[in-house]
C-alpha positions in Angstrom: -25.6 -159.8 -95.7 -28.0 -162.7 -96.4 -29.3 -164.8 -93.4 -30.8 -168.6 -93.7 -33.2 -170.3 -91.9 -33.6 -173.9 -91.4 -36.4 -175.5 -89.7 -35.8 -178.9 -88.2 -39.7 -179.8 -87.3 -41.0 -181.5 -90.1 -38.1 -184.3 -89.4 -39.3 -184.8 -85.3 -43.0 -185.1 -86.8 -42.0 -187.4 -89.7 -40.8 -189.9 -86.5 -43.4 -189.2 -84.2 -45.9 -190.0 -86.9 -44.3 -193.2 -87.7 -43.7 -194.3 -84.3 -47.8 -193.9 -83.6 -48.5 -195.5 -86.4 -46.9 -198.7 -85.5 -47.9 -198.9 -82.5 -51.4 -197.7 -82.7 -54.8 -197.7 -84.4 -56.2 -194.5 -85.1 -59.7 -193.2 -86.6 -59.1 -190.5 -88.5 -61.3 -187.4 -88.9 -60.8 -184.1 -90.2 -61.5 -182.6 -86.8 -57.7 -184.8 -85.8 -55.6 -182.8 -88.1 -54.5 -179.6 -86.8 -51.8 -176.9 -89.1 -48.7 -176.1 -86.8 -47.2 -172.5 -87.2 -43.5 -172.6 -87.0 -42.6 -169.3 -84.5 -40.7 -166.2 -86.9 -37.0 -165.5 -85.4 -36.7 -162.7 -83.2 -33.0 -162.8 -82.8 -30.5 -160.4 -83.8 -26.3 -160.7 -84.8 -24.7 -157.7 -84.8 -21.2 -157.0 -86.1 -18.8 -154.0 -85.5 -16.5 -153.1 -87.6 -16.8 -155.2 -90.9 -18.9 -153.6 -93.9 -19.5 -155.0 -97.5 -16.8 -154.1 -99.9 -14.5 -152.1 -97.3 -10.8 -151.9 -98.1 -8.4 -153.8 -95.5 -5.0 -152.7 -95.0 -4.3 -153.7 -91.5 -5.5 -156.2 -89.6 -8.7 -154.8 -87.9 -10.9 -156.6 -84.8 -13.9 -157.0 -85.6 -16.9 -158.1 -82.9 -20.5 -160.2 -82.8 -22.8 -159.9 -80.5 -25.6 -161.8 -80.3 -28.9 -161.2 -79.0 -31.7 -163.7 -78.6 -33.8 -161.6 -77.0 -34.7 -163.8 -74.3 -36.5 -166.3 -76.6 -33.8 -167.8 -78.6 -30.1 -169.5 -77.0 -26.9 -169.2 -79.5 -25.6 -172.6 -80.1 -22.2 -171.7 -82.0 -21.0 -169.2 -83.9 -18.5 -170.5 -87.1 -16.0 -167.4 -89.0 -14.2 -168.4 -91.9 -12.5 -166.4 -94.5 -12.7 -168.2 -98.1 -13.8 -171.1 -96.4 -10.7 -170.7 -93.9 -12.4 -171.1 -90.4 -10.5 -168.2 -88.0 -13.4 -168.9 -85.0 -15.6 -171.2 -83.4 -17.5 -169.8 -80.7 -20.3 -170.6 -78.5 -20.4 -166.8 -76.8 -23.0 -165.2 -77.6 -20.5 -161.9 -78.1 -16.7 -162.5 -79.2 -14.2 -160.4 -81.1 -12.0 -161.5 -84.3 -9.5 -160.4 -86.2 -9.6 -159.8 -90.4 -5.7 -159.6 -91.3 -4.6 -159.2 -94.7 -1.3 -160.3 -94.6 -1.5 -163.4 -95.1 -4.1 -163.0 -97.9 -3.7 -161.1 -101.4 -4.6 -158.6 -102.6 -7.8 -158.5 -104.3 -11.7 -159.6 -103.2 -12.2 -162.2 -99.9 -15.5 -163.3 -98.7 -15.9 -163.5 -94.9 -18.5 -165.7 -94.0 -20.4 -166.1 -90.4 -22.7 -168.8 -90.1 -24.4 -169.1 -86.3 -26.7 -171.7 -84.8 -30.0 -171.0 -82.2 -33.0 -172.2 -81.1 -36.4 -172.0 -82.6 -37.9 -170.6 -79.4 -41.2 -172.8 -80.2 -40.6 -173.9 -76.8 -41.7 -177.3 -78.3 -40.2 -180.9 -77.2 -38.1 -180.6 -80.2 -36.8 -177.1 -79.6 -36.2 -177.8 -76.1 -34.5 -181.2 -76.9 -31.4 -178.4 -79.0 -33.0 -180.4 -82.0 -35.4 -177.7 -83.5 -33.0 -175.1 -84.7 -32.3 -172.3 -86.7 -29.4 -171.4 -88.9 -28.0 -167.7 -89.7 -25.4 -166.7 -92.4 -23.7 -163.6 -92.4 -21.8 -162.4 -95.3 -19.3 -159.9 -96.5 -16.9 -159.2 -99.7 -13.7 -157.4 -98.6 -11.2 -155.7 -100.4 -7.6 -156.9 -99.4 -5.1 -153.6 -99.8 -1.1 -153.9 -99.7 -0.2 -151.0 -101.5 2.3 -147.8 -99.8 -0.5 -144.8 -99.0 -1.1 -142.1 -102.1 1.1 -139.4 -101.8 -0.1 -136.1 -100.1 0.6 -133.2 -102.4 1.1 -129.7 -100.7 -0.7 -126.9 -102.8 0.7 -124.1 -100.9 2.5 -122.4 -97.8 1.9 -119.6 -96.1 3.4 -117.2 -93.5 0.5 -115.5 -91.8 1.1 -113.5 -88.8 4.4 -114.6 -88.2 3.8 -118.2 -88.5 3.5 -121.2 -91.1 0.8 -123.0 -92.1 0.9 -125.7 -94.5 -2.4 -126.6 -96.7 -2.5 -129.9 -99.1 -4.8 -131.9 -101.1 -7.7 -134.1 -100.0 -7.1 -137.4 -98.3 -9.9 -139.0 -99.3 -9.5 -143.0 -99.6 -5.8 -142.9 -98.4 -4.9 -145.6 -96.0 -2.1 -144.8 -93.8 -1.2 -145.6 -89.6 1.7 -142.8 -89.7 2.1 -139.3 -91.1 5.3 -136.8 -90.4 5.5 -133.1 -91.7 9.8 -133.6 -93.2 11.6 -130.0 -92.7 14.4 -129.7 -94.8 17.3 -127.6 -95.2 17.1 -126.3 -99.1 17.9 -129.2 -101.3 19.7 -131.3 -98.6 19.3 -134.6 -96.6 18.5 -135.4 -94.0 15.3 -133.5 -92.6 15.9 -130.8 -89.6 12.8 -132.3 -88.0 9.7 -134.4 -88.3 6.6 -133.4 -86.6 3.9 -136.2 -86.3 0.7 -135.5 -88.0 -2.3 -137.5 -86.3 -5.3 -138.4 -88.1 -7.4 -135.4 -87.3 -4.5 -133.0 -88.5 -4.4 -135.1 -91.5 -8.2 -135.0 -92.6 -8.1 -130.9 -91.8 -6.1 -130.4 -95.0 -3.8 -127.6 -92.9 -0.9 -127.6 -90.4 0.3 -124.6 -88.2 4.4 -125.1 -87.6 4.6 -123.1 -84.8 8.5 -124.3 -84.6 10.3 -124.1 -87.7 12.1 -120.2 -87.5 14.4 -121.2 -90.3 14.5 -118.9 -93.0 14.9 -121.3 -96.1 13.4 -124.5 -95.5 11.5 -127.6 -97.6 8.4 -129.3 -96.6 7.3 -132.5 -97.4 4.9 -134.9 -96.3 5.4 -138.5 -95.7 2.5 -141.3 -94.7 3.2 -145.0 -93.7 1.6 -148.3 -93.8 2.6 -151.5 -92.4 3.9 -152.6 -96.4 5.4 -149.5 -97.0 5.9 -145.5 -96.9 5.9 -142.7 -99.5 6.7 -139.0 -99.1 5.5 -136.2 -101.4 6.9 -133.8 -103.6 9.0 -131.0 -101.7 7.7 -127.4 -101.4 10.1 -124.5 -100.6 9.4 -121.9 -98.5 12.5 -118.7 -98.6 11.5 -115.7 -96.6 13.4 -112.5 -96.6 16.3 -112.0 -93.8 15.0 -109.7 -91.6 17.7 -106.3 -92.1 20.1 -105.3 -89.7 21.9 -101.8 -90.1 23.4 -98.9 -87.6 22.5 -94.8 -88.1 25.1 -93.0 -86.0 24.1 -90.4 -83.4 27.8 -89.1 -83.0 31.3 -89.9 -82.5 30.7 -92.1 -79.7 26.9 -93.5 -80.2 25.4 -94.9 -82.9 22.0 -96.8 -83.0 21.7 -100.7 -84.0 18.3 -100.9 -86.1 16.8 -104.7 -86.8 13.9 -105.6 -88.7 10.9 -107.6 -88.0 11.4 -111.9 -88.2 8.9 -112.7 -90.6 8.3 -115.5 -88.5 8.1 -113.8 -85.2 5.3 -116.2 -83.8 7.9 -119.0 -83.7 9.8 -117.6 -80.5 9.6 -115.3 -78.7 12.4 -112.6 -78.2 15.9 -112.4 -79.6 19.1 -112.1 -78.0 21.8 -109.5 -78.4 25.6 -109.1 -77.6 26.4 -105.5 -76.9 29.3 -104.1 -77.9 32.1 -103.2 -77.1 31.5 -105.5 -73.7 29.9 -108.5 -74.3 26.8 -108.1 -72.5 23.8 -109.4 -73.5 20.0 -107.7 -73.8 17.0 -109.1 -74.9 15.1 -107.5 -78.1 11.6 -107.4 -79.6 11.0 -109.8 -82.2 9.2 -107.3 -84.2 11.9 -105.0 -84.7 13.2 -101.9 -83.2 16.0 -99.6 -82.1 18.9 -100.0 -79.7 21.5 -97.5 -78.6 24.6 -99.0 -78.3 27.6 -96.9 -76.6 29.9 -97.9 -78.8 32.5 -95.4 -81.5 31.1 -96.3 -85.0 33.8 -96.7 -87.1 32.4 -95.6 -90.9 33.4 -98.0 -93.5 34.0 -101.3 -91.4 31.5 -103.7 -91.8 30.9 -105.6 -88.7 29.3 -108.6 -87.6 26.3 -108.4 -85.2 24.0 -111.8 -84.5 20.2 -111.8 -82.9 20.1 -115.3 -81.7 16.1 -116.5 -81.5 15.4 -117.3 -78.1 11.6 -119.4 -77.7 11.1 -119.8 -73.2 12.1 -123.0 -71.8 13.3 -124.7 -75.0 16.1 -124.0 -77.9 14.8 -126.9 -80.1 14.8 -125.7 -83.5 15.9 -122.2 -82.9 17.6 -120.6 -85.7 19.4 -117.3 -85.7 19.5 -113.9 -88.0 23.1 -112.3 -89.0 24.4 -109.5 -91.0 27.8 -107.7 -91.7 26.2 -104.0 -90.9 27.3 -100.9 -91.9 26.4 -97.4 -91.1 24.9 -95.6 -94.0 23.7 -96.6 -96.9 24.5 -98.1 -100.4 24.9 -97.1 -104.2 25.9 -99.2 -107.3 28.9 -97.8 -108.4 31.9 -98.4 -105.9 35.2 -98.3 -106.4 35.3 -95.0 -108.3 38.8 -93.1 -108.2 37.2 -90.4 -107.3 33.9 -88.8 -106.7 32.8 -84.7 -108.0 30.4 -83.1 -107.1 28.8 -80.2 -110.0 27.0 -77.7 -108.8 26.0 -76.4 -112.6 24.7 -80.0 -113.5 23.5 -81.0 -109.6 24.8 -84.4 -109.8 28.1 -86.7 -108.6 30.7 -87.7 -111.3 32.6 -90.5 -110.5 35.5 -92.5 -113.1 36.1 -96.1 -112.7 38.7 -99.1 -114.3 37.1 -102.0 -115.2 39.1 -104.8 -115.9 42.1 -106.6 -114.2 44.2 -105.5 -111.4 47.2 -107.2 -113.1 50.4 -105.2 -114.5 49.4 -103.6 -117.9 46.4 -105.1 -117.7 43.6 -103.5 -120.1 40.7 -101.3 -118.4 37.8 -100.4 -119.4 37.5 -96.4 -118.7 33.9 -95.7 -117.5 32.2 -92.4 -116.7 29.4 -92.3 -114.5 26.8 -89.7 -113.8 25.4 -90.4 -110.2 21.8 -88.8 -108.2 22.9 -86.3 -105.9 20.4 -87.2 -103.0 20.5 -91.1 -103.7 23.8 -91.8 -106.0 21.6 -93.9 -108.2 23.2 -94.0 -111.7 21.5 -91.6 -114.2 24.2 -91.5 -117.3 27.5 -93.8 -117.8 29.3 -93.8 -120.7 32.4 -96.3 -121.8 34.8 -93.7 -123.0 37.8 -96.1 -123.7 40.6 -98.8 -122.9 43.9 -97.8 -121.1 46.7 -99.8 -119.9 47.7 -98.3 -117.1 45.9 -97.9 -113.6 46.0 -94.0 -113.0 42.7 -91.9 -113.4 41.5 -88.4 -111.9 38.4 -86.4 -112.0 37.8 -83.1 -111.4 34.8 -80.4 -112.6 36.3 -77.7 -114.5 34.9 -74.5 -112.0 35.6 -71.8 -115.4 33.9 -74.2 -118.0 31.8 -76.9 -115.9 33.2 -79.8 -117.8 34.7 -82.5 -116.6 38.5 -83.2 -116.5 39.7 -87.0 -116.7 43.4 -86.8 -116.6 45.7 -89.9 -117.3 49.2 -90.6 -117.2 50.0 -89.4 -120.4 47.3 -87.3 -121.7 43.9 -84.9 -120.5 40.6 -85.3 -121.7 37.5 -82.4 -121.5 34.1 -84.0 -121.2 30.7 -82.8 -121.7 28.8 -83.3 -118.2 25.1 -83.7 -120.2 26.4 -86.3 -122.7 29.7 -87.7 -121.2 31.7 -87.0 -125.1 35.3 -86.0 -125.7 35.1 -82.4 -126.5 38.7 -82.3 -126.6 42.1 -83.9 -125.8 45.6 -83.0 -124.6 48.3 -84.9 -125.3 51.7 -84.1 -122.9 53.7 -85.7 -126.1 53.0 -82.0 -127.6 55.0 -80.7 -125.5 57.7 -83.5 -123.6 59.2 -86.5 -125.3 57.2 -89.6 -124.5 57.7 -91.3 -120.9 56.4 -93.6 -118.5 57.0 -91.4 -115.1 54.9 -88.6 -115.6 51.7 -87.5 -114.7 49.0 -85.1 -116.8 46.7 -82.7 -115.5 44.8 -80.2 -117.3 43.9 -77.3 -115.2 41.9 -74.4 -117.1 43.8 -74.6 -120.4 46.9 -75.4 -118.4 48.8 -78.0 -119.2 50.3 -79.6 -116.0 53.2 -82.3 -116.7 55.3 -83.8 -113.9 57.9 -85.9 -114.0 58.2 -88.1 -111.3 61.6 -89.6 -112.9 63.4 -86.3 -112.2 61.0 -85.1 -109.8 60.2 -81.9 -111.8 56.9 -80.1 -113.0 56.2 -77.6 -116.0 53.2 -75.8 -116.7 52.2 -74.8 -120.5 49.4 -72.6 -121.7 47.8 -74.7 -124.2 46.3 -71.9 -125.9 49.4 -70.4 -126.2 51.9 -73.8 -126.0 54.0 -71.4 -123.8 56.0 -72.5 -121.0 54.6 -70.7 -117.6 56.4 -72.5 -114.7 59.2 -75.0 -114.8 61.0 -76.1 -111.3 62.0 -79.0 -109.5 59.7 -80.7 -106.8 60.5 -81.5 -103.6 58.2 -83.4 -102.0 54.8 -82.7 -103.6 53.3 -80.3 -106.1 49.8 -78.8 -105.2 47.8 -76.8 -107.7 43.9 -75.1 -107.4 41.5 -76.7 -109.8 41.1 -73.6 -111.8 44.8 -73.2 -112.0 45.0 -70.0 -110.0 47.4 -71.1 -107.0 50.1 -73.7 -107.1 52.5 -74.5 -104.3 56.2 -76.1 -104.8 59.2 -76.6 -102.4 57.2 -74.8 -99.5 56.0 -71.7 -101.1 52.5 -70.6 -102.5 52.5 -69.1 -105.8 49.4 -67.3 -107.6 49.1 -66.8 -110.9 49.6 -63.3 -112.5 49.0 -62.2 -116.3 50.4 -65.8 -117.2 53.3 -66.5 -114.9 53.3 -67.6 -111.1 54.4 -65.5 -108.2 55.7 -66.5 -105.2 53.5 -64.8 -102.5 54.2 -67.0 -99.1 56.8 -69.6 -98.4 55.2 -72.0 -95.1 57.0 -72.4 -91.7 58.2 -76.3 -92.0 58.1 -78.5 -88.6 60.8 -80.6 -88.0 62.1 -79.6 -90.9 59.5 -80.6 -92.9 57.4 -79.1 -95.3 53.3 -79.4 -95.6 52.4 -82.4 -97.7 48.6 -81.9 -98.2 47.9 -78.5 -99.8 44.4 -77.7 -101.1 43.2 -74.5 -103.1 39.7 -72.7 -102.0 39.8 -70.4 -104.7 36.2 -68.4 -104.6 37.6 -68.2 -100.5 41.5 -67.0 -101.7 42.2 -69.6 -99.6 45.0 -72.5 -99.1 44.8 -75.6 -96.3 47.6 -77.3 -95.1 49.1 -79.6 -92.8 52.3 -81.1 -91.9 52.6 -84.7 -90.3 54.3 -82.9 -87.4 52.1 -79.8 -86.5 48.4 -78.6 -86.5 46.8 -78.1 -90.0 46.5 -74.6 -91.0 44.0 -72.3 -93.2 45.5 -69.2 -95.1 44.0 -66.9 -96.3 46.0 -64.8 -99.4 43.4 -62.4 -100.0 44.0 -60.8 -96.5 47.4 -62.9 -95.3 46.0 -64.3 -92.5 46.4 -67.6 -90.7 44.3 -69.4 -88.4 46.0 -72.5 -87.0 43.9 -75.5 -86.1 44.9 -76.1 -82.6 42.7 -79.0 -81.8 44.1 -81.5 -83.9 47.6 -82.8 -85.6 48.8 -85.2 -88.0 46.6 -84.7 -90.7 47.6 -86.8 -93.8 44.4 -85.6 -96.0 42.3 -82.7 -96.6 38.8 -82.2 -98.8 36.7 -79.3 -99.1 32.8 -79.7 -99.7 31.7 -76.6 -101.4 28.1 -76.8 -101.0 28.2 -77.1 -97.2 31.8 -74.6 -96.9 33.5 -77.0 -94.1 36.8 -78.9 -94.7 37.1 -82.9 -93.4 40.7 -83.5 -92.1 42.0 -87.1 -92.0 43.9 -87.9 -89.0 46.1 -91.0 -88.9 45.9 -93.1 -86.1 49.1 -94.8 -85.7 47.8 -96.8 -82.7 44.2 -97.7 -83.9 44.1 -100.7 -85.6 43.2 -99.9 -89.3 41.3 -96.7 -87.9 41.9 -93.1 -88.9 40.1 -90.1 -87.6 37.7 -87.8 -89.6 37.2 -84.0 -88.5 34.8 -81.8 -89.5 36.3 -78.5 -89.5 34.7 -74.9 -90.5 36.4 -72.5 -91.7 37.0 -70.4 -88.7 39.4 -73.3 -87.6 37.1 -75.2 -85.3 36.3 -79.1 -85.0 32.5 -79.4 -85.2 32.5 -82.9 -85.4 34.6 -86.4 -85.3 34.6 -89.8 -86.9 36.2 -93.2 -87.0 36.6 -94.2 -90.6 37.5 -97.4 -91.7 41.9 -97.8 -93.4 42.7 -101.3 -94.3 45.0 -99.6 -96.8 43.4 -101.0 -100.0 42.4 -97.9 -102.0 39.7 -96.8 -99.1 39.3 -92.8 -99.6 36.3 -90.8 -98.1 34.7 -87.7 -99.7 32.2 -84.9 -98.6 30.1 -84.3 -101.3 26.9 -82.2 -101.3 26.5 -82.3 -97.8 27.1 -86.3 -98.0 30.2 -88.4 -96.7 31.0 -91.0 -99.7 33.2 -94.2 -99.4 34.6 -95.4 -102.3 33.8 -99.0 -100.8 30.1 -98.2 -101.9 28.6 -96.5 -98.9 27.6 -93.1 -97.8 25.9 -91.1 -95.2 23.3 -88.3 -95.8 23.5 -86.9 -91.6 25.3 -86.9 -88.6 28.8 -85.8 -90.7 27.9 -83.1 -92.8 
């Protein structure tokens, strides 16, 4: 700012001087002339809001005030941009306004020039002649440009919350900001949360209402000639885990992990099964007993809906498909062994099409006994057909994968070939028969002519030829076999008939299984209660509690038998019964039929779905 002064004395003595003159005579002496001292300014102009070289982007008021501190009166105040007058005042305080829209963009000069009195208190001074001027003057820099974007460096979840941090702001005109929340990759923004200046110039923001697991954040900033957003950050956090444990037949225990944003609301809200009633649950996690019959195998849907007091805005909710028990990588095996030699689970699975003839890949897989995590897997070969069993040898400890057409025996430590049997060595070719190799016996049935013939293929002798009625049974060591009702055991090479089973309404049993190490046989009819048998002491103890049993498994390591009852008027439900060998039910267990290839084994003290899942307690 630069101020002039002009002094209008010398002009009102120039006049007087003259006029005396003419009218008068004089004698002149040095003592007559006399030096007058013009008085220095005392008065002040003050202005708010306008500084030398500041950027305008808006239109801004700014304000004089004038102050002649009681010695010198404002006459008129003049404002002009480039020579543009925009006041004329003769206040001694008035505001203005500075707008840039009608000026561009570049350097203005504002320019206050402002009239007073001397103060001299003199005849001219008090006559408004003797005055002095003051100029005022200030460059400004006209802005029209949208604000500089504001970059986010980083987001963070920190106890249970977000904050959002950016860049400096420095310089960066702007009347609005917004925080944008997004959905991932998608238009347009869930919300936008106004960001005053003070927020802004922190450099952080705390969204204490986002709850969203998978969100974008941008930031965007507006001025009256435009807007710009920055670049979008993502933030994905990890669904918080929902899964059940059961506590029995009837019970089982809904488990939910913490919301990593649990600062954002404040509870969650539950629908209890099987009734529809509703509880509220921590947001940090927990437990919940629900009284409902878990059903193993059926994933069902449960929902925590994120409840925040008094308001719902933004609210998001948490869902998951649960199971009960827990997962391993290799589903859909035919069938799952357990080795007691080795200590791990053998299971054999197609790969490839489901299609007709399709071609599989054969795969062998050697699974953790406490975990099922894959420890060995071999691709033995390609079949066309869709038929594959597994057994452990109990004599040798191999493995036997058996086919339609042909037996294989496999070395548990390397999953190799050690050797093959091929049921063309002993019946002409055919596509209705099935191959099992049971302790060097050869076991071909022909479904065609529903008949079965054992060979000794050490021997290639015949041992047992007959037809089959409804199904053919034999023990995994190939010591017991059972055909059109009776039980035969093997002696020096041939089978003897030792027991032929009471039928129920005139049916045979049609699940038979072999305990050999117990001299043992289990079976049921669809009719009657399953039974257990024992042929080393021709005994019988029938199982009284339950009927209809359409399966039956034995776990060795553990020495109790699972029964599968078929539940005709559960929808897609079967029964599961854990049964000792004395005959009585320990335990029950809804498992999951949709009657696509679900089967459920006990293993090592473990309850195995072929669907992937398994549980380690409760049914074992």
């Amino acid at each position: 700012m630069k101020v002039i002064q002009k002094r209008w004395t010398n002009r009102l003595m120039q006049f007087l001087f003259f006029s005396l003159f003419l009218s008068c005579s004089f004698e002149f002496s040095d003592d007559y002339f006399v030096d007058l001292e013009q008085p220095e300014s005392s008065a002040i102009m003050t202005v708010s809001l306008l500084e030398n070289n500041m950027v305008v982007s808006q239109p801004i008021m700014a304000s004089y005030v004038f102050n002649g501190n009681n010695k010198h009166r404002l006459y008129d105040v003049n404002v002009a941009i480039d020579d543009r007058g925009i006041l004329g005042s003769t206040n001694t305080s008035e505001s203005f306004e500075i707008s840039p829209d009608a000026l561009s963009e570049g350097e203005h000069e504002v320019v206050i020039k402002f009239q007073y009195s001397s103060g001299s208190r003199s005849l001219a001074d008090l006559n408004g002649i003797e005055r002095y001027e003051g100029v005022l003057r200030y460059v400004i820099i006209v802005d029209k440009s949208s604000p500089k974007p504001i970059k986010i460096l980083r987001i963070e979840v920190i106890d249970g919350s977000i904050f959002i941090n950016w860049n400096s702001v420095e310089d960066n005109i702007f009347q609005e900001a917004y925080l944008n929340v997004y959905p991932p990759d998608d238009y347009p923004a869930r919300r936008r949360i106004n960001l005053n200046q003070d927020i802004i110039n922190s450099l952080q923001f705390n969204d204490t209402i986002s709850t969203d697991l998978a969100m974008d954040f941008s930031i965007t900033l507006k001025n009256r000639y435009g807007e710009t957003e920055g670049e979008r950050i993502n933030l994905t956090l990890e669904k918080p885990k929902m899964y059940g444990e059961i506590i029995d037949g009837s019970n089982y225990t809904f488990i939910w992990e913490e919301h990593p944003l649990y600062n954002n609301f404040e509870n969650y809200n539950y629908n209890v099964r099987p009734n529809n009633t509703f509880v509220t649950l921590s947001n940090r996690g927990g437990e919940y007993v629900v009284n409902d019959a878990p059903t193993f195998g059926q994933q069902e849907y449960h929902s925590l809906d994120l409840q925040r007091n008094n308001s719902g805005y933004g609210l998001h909710h948490v869902s998951e498909r649960i199971h009960f028990g827990k997962t391993f990588d290799v589903p859909w095996g035919k069938t799952y062994v357990f080795s007691k030699e080795r200590n791990s689970i053998f299971t054999v699975v197609l790969d490839g099409s489901s299609s007709f003839n399709a071609p599989r890949d054969v795969l062998l897989y050697e699974l953790d006994p406490e975990n099922l995590e894959v420890l060995n897997s071999r691709n033995l070969f390609t079949i066309n057909d869709s038929y594959v069993d597994l057994i452990v040898d109990p004599v040798t400890n191999d493995l036997i994968l058996d086919l339609f057409d042909s037996s294989f025996m496999v070395d548990p430590s390397s999953l190799t070939i050690k050797e093959t049997f091929e049921s063309t060595g002993y019946v002409p070719p055919s596509n209705f028969i099935f191959t099992r190799l049971r302790n060097r016996f050869l076991i071909i049935e022909r479904t065609n002519g529903s008949d079965v013939s054992i060979y000794n293929t050490e021997t290639d002798e015949l041992v047992y030829q007959d037809v089959v009625d409804y199904g053919f049974f034999i023990a995994e060591d190939g010591s017991a076999i059972f055909n059109q009702g009776t039980i035969y055991l093997l002696n020096n090479q041939s089978y003897e008939a030792i027991k032929t089973l009471e039928t129920t309404n005139n049916v045979s049993a049609h699940e038979v299984i072999f305990i050999p190490e117990k001299q043992l046989c289990v079976y049921s009819n669809v009719y009657g209660n399953p039974v257990i048998y024992s042929y080393g002491q021709n005994t019988s103890i029938n199982v009284s509690e339950i009927t209809n049993i359409y399966k039956i498994k034995y776990d060795a390591v553990n020495e109790k038998l699972t029964m599968f009852e078929r539940d005709y008027d559960g929808y897609q439900i079967d029964m599961a019964h854990l049964v000792n060998l004395n005959g009585q039910v320990e335990k029950s267990m809804e498992c999951f039929e949709n009657n696509a290839g679900l089967h459920y084994y006990p293993l090592n003290r473990k309850f195995i779905s072929n669907q992937g899942l398994f549980l380690d307690t409760y049914f074992n």
